[in-house]
C-alpha positions as CSV (number, residue, x, y, z in Angstrom):
1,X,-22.6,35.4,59.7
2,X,-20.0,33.6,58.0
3,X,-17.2,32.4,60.1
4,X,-13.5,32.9,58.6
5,X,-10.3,32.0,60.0
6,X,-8.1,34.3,62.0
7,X,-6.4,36.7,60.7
8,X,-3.2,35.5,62.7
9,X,-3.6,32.7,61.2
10,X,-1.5,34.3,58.0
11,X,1.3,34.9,60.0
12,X,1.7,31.5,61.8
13,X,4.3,29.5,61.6
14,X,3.4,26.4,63.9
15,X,5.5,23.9,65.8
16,X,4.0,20.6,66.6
17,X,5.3,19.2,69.5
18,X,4.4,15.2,70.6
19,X,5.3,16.1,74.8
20,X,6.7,12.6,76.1
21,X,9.5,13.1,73.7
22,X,10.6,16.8,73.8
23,X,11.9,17.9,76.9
24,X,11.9,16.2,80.5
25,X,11.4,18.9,82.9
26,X,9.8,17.6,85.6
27,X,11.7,14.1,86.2
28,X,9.9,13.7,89.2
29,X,6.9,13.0,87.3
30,X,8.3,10.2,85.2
31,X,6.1,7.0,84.4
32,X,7.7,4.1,85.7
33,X,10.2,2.0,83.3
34,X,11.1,5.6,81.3
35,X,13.4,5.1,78.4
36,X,16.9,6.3,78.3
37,X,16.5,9.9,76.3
38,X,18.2,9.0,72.8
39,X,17.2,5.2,73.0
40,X,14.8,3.9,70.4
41,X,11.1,4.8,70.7
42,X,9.2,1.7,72.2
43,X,5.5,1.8,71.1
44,X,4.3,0.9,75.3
45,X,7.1,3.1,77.1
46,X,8.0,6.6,77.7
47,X,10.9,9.3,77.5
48,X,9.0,11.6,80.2
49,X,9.2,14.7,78.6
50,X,6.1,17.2,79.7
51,X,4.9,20.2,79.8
52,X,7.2,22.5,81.9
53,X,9.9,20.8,79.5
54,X,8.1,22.7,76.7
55,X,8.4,26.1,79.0
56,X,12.2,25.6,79.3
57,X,12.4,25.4,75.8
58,X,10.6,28.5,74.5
59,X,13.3,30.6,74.1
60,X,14.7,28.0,72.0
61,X,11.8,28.1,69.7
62,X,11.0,31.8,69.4
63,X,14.8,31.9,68.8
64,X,14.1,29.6,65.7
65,X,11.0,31.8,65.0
66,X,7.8,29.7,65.4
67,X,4.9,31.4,67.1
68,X,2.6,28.8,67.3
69,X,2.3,25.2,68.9
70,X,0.2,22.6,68.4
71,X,0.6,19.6,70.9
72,X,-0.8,16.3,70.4
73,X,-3.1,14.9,73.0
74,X,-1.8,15.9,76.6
75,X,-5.2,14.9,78.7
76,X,-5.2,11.9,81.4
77,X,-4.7,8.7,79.4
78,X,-2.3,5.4,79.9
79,X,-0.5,5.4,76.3
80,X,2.3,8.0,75.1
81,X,0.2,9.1,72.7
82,X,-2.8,9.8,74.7
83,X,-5.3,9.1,72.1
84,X,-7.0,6.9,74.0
85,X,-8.0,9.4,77.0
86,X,-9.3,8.7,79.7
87,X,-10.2,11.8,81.8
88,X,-11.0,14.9,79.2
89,X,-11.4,17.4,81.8
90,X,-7.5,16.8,83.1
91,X,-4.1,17.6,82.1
92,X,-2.6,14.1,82.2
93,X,0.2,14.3,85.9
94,X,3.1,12.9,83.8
95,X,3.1,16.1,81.5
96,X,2.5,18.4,84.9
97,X,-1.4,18.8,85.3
98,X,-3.5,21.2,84.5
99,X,-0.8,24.0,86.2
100,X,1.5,23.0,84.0
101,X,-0.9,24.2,81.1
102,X,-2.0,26.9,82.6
103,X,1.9,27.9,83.1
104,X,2.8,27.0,79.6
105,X,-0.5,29.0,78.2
106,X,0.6,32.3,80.3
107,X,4.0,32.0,78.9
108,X,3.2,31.2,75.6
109,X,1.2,34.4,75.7
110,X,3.6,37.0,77.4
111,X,6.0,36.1,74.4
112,X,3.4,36.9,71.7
113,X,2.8,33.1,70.8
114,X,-0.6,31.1,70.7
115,X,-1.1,27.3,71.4
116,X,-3.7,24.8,70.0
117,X,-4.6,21.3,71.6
118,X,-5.3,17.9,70.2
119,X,-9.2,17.4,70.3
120,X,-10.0,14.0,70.3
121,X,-13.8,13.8,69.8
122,X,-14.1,10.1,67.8
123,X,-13.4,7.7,70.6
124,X,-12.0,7.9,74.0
125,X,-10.2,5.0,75.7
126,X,-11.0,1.2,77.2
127,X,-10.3,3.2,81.0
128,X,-12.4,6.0,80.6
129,X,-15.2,5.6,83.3
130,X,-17.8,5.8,81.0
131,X,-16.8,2.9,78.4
132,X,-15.9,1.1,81.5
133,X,-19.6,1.5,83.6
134,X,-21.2,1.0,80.1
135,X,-18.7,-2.9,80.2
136,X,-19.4,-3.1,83.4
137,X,-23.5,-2.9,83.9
138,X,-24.6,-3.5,79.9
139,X,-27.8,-2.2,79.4
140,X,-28.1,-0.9,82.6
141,X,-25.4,1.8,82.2
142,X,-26.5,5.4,81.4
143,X,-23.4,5.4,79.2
144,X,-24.4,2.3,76.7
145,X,-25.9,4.5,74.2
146,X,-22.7,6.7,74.3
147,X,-21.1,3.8,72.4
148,X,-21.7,1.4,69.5
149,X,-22.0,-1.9,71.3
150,X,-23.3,-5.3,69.3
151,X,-23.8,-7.1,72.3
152,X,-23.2,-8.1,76.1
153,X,-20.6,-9.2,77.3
154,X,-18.4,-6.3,75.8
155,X,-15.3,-8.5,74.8
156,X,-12.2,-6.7,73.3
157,X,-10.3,-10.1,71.9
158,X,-10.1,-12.0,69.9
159,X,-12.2,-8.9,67.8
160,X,-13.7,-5.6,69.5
161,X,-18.0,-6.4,69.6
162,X,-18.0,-2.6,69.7
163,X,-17.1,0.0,67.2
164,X,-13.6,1.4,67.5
165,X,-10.9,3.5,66.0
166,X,-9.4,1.3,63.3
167,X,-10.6,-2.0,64.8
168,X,-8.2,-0.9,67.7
169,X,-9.9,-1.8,71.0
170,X,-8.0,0.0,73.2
171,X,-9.7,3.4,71.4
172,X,-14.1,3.0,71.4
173,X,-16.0,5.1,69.1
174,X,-18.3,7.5,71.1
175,X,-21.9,7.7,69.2
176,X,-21.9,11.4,68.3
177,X,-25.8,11.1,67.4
178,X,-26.1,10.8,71.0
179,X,-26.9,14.8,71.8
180,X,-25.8,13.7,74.9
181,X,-22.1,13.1,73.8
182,X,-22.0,15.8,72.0
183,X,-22.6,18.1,74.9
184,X,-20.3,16.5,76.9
185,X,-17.6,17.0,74.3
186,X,-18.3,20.5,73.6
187,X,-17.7,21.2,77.2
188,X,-14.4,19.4,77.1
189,X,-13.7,22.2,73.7
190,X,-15.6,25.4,76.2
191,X,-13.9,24.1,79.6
192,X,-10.2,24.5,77.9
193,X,-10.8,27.7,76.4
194,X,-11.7,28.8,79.8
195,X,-9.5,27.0,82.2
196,X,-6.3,28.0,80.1
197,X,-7.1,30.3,77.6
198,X,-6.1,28.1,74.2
199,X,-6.0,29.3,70.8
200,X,-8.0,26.1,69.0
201,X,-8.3,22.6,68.3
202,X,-6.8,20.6,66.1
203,X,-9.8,17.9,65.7
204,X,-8.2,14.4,65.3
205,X,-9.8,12.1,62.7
206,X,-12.2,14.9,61.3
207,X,-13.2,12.6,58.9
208,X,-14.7,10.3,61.2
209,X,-16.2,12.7,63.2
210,X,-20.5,14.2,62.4
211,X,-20.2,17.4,60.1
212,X,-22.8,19.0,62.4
213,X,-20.8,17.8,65.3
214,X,-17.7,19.5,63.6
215,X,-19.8,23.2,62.9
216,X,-20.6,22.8,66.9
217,X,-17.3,22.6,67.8
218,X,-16.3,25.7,65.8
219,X,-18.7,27.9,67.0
220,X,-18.7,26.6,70.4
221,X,-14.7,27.8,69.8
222,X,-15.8,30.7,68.3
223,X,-18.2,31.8,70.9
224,X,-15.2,31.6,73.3
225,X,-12.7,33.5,71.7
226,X,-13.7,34.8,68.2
227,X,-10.0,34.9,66.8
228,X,-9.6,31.1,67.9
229,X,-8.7,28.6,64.8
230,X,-10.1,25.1,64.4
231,X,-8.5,22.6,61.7
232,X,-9.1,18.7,60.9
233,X,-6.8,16.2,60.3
234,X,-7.5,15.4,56.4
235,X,-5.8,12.3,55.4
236,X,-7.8,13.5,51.7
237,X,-9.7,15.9,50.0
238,X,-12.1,17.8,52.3
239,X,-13.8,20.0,50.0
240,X,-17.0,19.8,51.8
241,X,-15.8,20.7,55.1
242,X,-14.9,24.2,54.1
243,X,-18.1,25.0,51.7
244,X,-20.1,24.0,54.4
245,X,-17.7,26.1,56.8
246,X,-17.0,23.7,59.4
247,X,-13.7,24.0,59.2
248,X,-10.9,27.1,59.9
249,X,-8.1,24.5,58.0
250,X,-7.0,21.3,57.3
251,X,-3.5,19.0,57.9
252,X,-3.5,19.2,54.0
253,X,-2.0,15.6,53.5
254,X,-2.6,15.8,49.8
255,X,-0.7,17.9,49.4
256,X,2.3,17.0,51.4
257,X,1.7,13.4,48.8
258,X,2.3,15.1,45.5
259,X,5.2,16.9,47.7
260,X,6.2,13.5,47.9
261,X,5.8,11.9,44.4
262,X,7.5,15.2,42.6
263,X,10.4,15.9,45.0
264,X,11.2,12.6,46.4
265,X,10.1,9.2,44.3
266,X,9.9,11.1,41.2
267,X,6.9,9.5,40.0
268,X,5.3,12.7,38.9
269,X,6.8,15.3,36.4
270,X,6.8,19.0,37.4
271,X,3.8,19.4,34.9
272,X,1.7,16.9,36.9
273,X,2.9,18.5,40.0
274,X,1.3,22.0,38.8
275,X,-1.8,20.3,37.9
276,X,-2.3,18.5,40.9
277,X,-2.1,21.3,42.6
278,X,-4.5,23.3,40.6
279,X,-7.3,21.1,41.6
280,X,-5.9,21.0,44.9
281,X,-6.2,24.8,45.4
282,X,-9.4,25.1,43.3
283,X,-11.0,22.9,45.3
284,X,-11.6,24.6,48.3
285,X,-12.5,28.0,48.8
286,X,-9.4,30.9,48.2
287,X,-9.9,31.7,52.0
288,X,-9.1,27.9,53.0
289,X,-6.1,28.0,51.0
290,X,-4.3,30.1,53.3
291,X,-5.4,28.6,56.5
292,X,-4.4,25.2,55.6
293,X,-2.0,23.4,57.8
294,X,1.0,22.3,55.5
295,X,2.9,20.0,57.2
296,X,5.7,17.5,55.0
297,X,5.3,15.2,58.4
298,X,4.4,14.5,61.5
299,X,3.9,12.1,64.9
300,X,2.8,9.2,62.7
301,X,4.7,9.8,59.4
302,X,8.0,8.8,58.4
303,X,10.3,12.1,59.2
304,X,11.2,14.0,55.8
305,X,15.1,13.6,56.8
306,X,14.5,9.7,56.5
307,X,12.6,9.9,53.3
308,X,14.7,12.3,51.3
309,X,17.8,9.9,52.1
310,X,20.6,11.9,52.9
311,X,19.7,14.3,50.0
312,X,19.9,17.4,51.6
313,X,19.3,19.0,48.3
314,X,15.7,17.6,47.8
315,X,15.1,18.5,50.9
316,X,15.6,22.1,50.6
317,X,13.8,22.3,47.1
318,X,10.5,20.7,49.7
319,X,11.1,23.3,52.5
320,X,11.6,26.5,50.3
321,X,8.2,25.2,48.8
322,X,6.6,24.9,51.8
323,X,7.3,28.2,53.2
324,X,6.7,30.2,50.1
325,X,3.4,28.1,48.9
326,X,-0.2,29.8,50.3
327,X,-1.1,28.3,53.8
328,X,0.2,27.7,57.0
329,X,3.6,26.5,57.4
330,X,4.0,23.7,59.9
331,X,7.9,22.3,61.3
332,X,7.2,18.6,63.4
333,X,9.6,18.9,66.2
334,X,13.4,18.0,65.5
335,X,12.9,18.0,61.7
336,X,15.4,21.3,61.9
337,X,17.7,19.7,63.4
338,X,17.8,16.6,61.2
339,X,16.3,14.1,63.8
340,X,15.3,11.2,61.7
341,X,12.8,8.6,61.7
342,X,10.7,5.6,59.8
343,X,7.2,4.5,60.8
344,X,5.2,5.0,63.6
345,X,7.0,5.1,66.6
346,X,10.3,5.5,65.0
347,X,9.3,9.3,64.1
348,X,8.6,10.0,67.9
349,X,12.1,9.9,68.8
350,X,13.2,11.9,71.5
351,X,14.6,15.2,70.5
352,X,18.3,15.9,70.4
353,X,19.4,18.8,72.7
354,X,23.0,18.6,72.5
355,X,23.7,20.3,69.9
356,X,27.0,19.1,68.9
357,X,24.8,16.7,67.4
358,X,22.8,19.1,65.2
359,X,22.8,20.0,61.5
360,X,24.0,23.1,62.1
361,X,23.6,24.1,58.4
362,X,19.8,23.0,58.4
363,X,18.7,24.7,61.2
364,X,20.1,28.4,59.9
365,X,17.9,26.8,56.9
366,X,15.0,26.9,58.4
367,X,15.6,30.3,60.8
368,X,16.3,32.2,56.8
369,X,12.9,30.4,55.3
370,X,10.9,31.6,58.7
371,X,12.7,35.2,58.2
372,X,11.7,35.4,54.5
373,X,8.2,34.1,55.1
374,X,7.4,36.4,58.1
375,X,9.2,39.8,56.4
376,X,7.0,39.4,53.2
377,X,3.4,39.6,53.0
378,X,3.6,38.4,49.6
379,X,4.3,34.9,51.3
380,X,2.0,35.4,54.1
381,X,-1.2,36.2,52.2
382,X,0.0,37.3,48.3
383,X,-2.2,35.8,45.3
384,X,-0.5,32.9,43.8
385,X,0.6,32.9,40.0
386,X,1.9,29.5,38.3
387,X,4.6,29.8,35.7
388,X,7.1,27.7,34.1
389,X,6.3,23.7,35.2
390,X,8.3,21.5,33.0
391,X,11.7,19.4,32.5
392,X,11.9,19.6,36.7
393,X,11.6,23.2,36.6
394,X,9.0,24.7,39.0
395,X,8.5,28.2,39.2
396,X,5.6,30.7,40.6
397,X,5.3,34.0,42.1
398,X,3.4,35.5,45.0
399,X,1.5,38.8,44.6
400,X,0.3,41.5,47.3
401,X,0.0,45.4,47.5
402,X,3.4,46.8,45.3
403,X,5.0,43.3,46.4
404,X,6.1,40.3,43.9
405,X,8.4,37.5,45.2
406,X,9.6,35.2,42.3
407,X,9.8,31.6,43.6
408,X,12.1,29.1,41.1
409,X,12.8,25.5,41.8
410,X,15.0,23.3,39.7
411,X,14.0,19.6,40.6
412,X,16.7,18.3,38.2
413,X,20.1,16.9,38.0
414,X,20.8,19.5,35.1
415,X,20.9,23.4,35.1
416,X,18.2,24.8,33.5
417,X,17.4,28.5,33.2
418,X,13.9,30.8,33.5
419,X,12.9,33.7,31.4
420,X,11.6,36.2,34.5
421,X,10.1,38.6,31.7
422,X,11.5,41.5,33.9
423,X,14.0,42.5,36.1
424,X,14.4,41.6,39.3
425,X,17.3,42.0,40.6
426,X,17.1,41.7,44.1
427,X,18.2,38.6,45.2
428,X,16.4,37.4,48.2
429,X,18.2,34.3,48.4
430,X,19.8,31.4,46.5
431,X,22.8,30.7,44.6
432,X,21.2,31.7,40.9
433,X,22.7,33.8,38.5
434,X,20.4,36.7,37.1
435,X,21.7,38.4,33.7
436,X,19.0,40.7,32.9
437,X,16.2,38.7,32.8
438,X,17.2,35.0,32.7
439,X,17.9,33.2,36.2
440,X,20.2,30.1,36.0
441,X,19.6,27.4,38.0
442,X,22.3,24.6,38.9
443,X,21.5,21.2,39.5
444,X,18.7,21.4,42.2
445,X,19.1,24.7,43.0
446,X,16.7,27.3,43.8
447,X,16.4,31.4,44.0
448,X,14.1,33.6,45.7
449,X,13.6,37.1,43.5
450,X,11.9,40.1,44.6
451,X,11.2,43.3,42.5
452,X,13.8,45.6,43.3
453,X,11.7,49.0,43.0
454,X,9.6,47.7,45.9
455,X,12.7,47.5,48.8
456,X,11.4,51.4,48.7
């Protein structure tokens, strides 16, 4: 049987969360040497923020309306980051344990919300016991074939004689033909599903990872809760991973580019944008397009806020999009708040809680876009129809049951007006002017139409 992704997957609205720099709940646990909160991310130190930080903040997010969260990697490892783990089968002590999970998990669940976990399956770390016994006793190790190692003494510097993540040392590549690996691994994905109930994975560098390797994963998920969702990080196209169906979704990072190019460098016309995303869509099945993880950016992308300059007005065009576009809509943490943030690590900052120091205006901007995506199917799952794509104009509408919401976009410095063909005249939202069937647009504005005979 053919597996499909959840059906709650149409109603998500996921919140990723990187833990160090959230919320510190649990100061006792600090690593040593923590950072002030609010001082500049530092690639080798921490802010402390954990897990029972995240639990103090729920109400805070269900009050903002997300009902998912995806964390990135929270097992036992030395970095921040925690891509490099160390022990898979343990919540790391500076985010709480594996209680803390469990705590967060229950909670999550009481309130209606679900919670996926950063899988990652590629490499491990330079401390993980087995990488280490495999250094340590060469040939000798029952763990040498779990790597790719050119030769003896294993040497990190001045290059790595062992495949690893990027050339990065610190991060060696497990050998995944190894059917011993991969049953290790796919009891790490089983062990979490049982120990604290998750929702899914998010596999980390998908595209590096064995497409048979991948299908294990999602039916080992599968077999342990059948409603569980299992996406890839997709820096590009990934066509194959979803005809082959080893894949739920994707971080769809091509789209979030031609986000980039038509909304923010301007390098692409509205036409081009439309086109781009016709192959985009058409090249995965129609199921895929609405589990798709659409994220504008995340824990090692510049934050949106920074790229869009100070022009709030761009980024409103790219968050209206995002939240009426088929697929799942994806907020990094502090983005509605308007944390800013370059390069890796500068978009890790630590969140701002005082809220004296929040846009104020962009957070009720993101509460009305989760309102309108969750109160209309026609966003959630609705068929998507292209229209007008030209002089920065970008309009389409979303179809399902008796519903039709009217999307219109005015990328441009100049008003500019759209022929809806009918009447609508039920202003969801916007600033536009309707008179009988022609909406006009200002300068970068935007209007959200539904049909009025179907408020009912």
């Amino acid at each position: 049987m053919e597996l499909k992704p959840p059906e709650w997957a149409n109603d998500a609205i996921i919140y990723q969360i990187f833990p160090d720099s959230f919320f510190n709940g649990e100061p006792y646990n600090d690593p040593p040497d923590t950072l002030d909160w609010g001082a500049p991310p530092e690639r080798n130190r921490f802010y402390g923020g954990d897990l029972q930080g995240i639990i103090y903040k729920l109400d805070y997010l269900q009050k903002l309306g997300v009902n998912c969260i995806y964390l990135t990697p929270i097992f036992d490892a030395p970095s921040n980051h925690k891509y490099d783990t160390r022990n898979y089968f343990k919540v790391d002590e500076t985010l709480g344990g594996d209680e803390a999970l469990i705590d967060l998990v229950e909670q999550l669940h009481a309130r209606g919300m679900r919670i996926l976990l950063d899988g990652v399956f590629n490499h491990c770390g330079v401390e993980h016991p087995f990488f280490v016994d495999a250094t340590r006793r060469g040939k000798e190790s029952r763990y040498w074939s779990w790597f790719h190692i050119d030769s003896i003494p294993v040497v990190e510097s001045p290059e790595p004689n062992y495949r690893c993540f990027a050339g990065y040392g610190k991060m060696p590549e497990f050998d995944l033909s190894n059917p011993q690996v991969r049953d290790y691994l796919l009891e790490v994905v089983r062990y979490w599903f049982e120990k604290a109930d998750i929702d899914g994975w998010r596999l980390d560098t998908v595209e590096y990872l064995h497409p048979d390797f991948v299908r294990a994963v999602r039916e080992r998920s599968k077999e342990m809760k059948p409603d569980a969702y299992v996406l890839g990080e997709l820096l590009h196209l990934g066509t194959s991973w979803f005809k082959g169906g080893y894949l739920d979704g994707g971080m769809n990072y091509s789209l979030r580019k031609y986000l980039l190019s038509f909304f923010v460098f301007n390098n692409i016309d509205a036409k081009t944008f439309a086109e781009k995303l016709y192959v985009l869509r058409r090249s995965y099945p129609d199921w895929a397009n609405y589990a798709m993880y659409n994220m504008i950016d995340s824990h090692d992308r510049p934050r949106i806020t920074t790229l869009c300059n100070g022009r709030k007005e761009i980024l409103k065009l790219i968050l209206l999009f995002l939240f009426t576009y088929p697929g799942v809509p994806a907020i990094y943490y502090g983005d509605e708040i308007g944390i800013e943030g370059g390069s890796d690590p500068d978009c890790r900052r630590s969140m701002i809680w005082d809220e004296k120091l929040w846009d104020r205006e962009l957070l009720e901007f993101y509460k009305r876009l989760i309102e309108l995506r969750q109160t209309s199917p026609a966003l959630k799952k609705g068929a998507f129809i292209p229209r007008i794509a030209e002089n920065g104009l970008f309009t389409f509408e979303r179809e399902y049951g008796n519903e039709r919401v009217v999307v219109c976009l005015n990328n441009s410095p100049v008003p500019r007006e759209y022929k809806i063909g009918k009447p609508y005249d039920v202003l969801l939202w916007g600033s536009a002017r309707i008179d009988s069937c022609t909406v006009s647009l200002d300068p970068y504005g935007f209007t959200v139409l539904r049909k009025a005979t179907e408020r009912g």
